[in-house]
N, C-alpha and C positions, 0 to 999 in steps of 0.2 A: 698704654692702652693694652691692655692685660686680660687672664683666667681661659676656658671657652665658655666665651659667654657674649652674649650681644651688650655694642656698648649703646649708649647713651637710650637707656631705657627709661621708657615714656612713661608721667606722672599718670596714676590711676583717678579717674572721674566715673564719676556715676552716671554722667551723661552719653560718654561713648564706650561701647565693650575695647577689649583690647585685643590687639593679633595674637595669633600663635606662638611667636619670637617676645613678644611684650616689649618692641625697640621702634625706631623709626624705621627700620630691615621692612614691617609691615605694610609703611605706606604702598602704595601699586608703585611702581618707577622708582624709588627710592636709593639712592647709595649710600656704602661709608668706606672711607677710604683712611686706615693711619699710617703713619710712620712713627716710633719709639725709640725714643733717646734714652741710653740708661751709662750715667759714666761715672767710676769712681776715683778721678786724675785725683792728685795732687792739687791744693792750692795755687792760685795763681799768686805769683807768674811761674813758677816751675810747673806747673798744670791747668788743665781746663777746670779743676774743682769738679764738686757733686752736678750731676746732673738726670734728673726724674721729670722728663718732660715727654714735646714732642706736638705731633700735627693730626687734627681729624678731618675730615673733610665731608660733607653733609651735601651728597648729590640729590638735589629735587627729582632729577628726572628730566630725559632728552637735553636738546640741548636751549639750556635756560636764556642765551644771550639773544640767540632769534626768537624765541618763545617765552620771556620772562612768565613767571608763575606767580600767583596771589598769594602776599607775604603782609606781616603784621607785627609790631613791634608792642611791648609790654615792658615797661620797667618795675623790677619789682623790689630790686632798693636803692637804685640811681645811681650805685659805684663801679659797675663795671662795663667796660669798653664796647662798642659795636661800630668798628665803621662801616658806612651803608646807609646806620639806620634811619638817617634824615631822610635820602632819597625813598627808603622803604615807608615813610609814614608822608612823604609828597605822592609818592605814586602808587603806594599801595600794590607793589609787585618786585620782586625778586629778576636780577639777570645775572646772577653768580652764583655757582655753588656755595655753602657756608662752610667756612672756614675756623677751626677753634685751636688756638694754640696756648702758651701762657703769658701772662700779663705783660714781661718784658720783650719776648718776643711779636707781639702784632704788628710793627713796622716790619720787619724781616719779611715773614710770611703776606703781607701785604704787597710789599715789593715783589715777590716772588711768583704769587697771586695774578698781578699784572701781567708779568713777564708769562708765563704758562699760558696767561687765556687768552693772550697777542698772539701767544704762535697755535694755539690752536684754534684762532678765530682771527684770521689777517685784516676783516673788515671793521676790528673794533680801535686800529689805528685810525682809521678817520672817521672815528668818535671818541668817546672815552668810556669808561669801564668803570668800576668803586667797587672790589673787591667787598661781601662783606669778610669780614672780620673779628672772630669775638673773643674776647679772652677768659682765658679758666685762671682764678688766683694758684698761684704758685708756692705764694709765699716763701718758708724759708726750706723748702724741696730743694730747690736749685740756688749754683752759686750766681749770684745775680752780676757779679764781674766776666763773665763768659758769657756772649750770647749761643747759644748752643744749636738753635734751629738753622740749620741751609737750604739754597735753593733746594739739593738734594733730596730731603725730608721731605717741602712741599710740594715737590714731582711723585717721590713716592705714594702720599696718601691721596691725591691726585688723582694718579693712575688707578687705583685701589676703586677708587667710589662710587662707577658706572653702576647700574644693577646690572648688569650684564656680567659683572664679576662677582655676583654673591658668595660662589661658593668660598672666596679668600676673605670674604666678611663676617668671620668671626675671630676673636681677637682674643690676644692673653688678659690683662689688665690696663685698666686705667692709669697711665701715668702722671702723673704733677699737676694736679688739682686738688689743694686745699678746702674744705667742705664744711662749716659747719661744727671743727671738734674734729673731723676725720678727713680722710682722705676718700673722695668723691670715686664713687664705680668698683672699689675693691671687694677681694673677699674679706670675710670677717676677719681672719686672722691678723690682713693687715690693717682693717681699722682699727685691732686691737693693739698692733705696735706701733700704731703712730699717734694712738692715744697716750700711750706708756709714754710717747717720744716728746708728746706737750709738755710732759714737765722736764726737761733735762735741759728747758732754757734757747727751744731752738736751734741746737748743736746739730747742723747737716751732716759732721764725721757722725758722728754719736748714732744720729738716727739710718744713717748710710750701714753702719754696721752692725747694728739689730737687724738689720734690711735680711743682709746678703747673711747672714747667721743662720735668721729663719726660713733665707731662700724665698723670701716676697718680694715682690716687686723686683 
C-alpha cells in the first residue's frame, strides 16, 4: 500500500460527484488503515521467499458491531472471495470493518480479525462476529509457500482505520494486487514494470529485482 496518494480510489459515475481525495477517505466517518509487507528472503526453506503483500482495513465508521451500517453485496465475475457476504445479502447490513488482504492470506487475517474485535468488544463473545473479509489476487507477487501476513499486520492497519486517524491515511503504494495486466493502485511506472514482468514467465526473483533496481514498490 504505496506512492502519497489515497488508496483504494473510488470508480467515477455520472450519478454521483466525487470528494476532494477521490477515495473512500471522502465518505463522512470513513477509515483506512494498512500494514505493508515487502520482503526479498531467499527461497524457502532457507527463506521466507518474495513477498509484496499485506493488510487494508476499510473503517465504515463509529463503532459497527453495536451500530452495524447498510451494506450490499455485487459480484461482478464470481471468482473472488468475500466472507461475510452471505450474512451481508441475509441482513443487508455490515458489523465489521472490511478487511482486504491477498488471496492466500484470508484465513490468517480472518482469524486475527476475530481475535481483535473480541478484545475490543468483550460482548461479541456471547454472540458471534463473521469478520468480513475479501481478497486482492496476488498471483505470482508473493511466494505462496510463506504465509506472510500476522496477527501483527492486522493490529497494525486496524489501528490505522478510525477516521479519527486521517492524518496517517495516506499511504505509499499498493502492494500485491494483481489487476487486470497490471498491478492494481500503482504509479505508472510500476505498472510499466510489471507489465515488462508478464512476459519473463512469472519469475517473482526476476520481477523482485526490476522492483528494487527501479526502486518501486
Amino acid at each position: 500500500m504505496c506512492g502519497m496518494m489515497p488508496a483504494c480510489r473510488s470508480p467515477h459515475s455520472a450519478a454521483f460527484p466525487t470528494g476532494p481525495t477521490d477515495s473512500v477517505l471522502d465518505v463522512p466517518g470513513a477509515g483506512l488503515g494498512h500494514a505493508t509487507i515487502v520482503r526479498d528472503d531467499d527461497d524457502p526453506p532457507a527463506g521466507n521467499g518474495i513477498a509484496r503483500t499485506g493488510v487494508t482495513v476499510v473503517n465504515p465508521g463509529g463503532d459497527v458491531w453495536a451500530s452495524p451500517v447498510p451494506a450490499g453485496v455485487a459480484i461482478l465475475n464470481g471468482a473472488g472471495e468475500l466472507t461475510g457476504s452471505l450474512q451481508i445479502r441475509e441482513w443487508g447490513v455490515v458489523e465489521t470493518p472490511i478487511f482486504l488482504t491477498s488471496t492466500m492470506q484470508v484465513g490468517r487475517v480472518y482469524d486475527a480479525a476475530c481475535r481483535l474485535l473480541m478484545a475490543e468488544q468483550p460482548g461479541i463473545a456471547d454472540s458471534v462476529v463473521i469478520p468480513v473479509v475479501g481478497e486482492c489476487d496476488d498471483s505470482w507477487l508473493n511466494d505462496p509457500r510463506t504465509m506472510h501476513v500476522t496477527d501483527a499486520d492486522v493490529a497494525q492497519a486496524l489501528a490505522q482505520a478510525p477516521a479519527s486517524n486521517r492524518r496517517s491515511q495516506r499511504v505509499e503504494r499498493l502492494c500485491g494486487c494483481w489487476y487486470r495486466h497490471g498491478v492494481h493502485g500503482l504509479e505508472g511506472r510500476d505498472r510499466y514494470v510489471l507489465a515488462r514482468a508478464a512476459g519473463w514467465h512469472h519469475s517473482r526473483r526476476r520481477v523482485a529485482d526490476e522492483l528494487r533496481r527501479t526502486r518501486t514498490i
